[in-house]
C-alpha positions in Angstrom: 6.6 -20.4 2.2 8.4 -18.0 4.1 7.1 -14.6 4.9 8.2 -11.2 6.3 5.7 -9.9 8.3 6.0 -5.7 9.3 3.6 -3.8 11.2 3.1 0.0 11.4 2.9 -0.3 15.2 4.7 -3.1 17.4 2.2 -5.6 17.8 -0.2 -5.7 15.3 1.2 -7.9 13.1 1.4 -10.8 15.8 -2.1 -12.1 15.5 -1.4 -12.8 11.9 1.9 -14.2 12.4 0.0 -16.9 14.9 -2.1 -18.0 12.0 0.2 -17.8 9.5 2.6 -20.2 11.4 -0.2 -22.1 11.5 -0.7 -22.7 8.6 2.7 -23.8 7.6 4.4 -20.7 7.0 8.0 -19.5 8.4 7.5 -16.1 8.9 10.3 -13.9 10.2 9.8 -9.9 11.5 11.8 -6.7 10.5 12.4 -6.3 14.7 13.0 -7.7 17.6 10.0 -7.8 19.5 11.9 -6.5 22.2 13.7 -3.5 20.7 13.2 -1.4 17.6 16.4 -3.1 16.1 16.3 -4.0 12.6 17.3 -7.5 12.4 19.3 -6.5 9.4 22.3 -5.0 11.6 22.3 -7.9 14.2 23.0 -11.6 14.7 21.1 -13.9 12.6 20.8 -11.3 9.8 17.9 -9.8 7.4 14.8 -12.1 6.8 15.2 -11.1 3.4 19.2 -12.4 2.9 20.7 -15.4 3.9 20.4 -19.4 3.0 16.5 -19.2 2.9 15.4 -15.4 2.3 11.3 -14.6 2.3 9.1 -15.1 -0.2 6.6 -12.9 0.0 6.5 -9.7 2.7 2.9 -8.7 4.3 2.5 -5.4 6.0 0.2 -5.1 8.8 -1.7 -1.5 8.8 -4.4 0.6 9.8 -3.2 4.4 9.3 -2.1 6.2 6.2 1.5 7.3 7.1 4.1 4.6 7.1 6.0 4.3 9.8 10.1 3.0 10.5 8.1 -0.4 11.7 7.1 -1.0 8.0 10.5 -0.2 6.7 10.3 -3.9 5.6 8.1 -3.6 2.7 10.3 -1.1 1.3 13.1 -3.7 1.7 10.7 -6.0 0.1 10.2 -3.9 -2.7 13.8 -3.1 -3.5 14.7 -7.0 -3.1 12.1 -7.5 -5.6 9.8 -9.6 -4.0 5.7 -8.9 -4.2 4.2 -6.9 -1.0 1.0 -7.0 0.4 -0.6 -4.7 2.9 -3.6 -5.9 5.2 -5.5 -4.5 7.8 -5.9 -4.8 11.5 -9.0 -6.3 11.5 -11.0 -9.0 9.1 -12.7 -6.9 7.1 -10.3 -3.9 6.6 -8.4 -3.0 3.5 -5.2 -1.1 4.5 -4.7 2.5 3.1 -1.5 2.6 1.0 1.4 5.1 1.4 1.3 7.3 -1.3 5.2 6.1 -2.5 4.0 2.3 -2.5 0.5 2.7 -3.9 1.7 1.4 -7.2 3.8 -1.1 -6.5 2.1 -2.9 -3.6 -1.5 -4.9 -3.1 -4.1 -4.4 -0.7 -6.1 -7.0 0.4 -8.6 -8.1 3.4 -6.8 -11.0 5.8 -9.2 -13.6 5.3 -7.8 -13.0 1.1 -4.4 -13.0 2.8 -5.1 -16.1 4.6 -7.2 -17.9 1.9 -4.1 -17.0 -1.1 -1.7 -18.6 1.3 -3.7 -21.9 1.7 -3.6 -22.0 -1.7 0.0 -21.2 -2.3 1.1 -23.8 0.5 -1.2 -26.6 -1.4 0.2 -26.0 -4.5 3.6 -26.0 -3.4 2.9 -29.4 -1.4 1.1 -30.3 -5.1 4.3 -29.8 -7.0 6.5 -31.6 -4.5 
């Protein structure tokens, strides 16, 4: 499974990215972690185009306003693929943007974690 992770502020979606690699997952980011570039305009492309785009894109949040950082998960939308916000600790349930609240989910990262288990198992499943 290969995921997009965005983060309202640099760094906060790192942590998450650790585990998810973990796990299994590819996960790409919307910026270098060095400068606020979007990958889209630079070598190597958009996580979301190319020969093996993302799957699924998982903002990492803690305030109400979104930020250029999460610019993803409007890409995500408009590509059509499912977003999911999550917070910065455990327990947390992101706010949502007022323009994505309808069209995004917002769930605690131990559900994060626990749906991708499962996704990654039933992938290996139907192998």
């Amino acid at each position: 499974m290969h995921i997009l992770v965005t983060e309202q502020n640099p760094g906060q979606g790192e942590d998450l990215a650790q585990r998810l690699r973990y796990l299994g997952c590819t996960v790409s980011t919307c910026h270098d972690g060095s400068a606020d570039i979007c990958r889209g305009v630079v070598a190597g492309g958009c996580p979301l185009e190319g020969r093996r785009p993302a799957d699924l894109v998982v903002g990492v949040r803690g305030e109400r306003e979104l930020t250029a950082h999460e610019y993803g998960a409007v890409c995500g939308l408009r590509a059509g693929l499912p977003v999911v916000l999550t917070g910065l600790d455990w327990k947390d349930k992101p706010p949502v943007p007022d323009g994505l609240r309808p069209r995004v989910s917002s769930v605690r990262r131990s559900a994060l974690l626990n749906g991708c288990v499962d996704a990654l198992r039933d992938d290996r499943e139907n192998r």
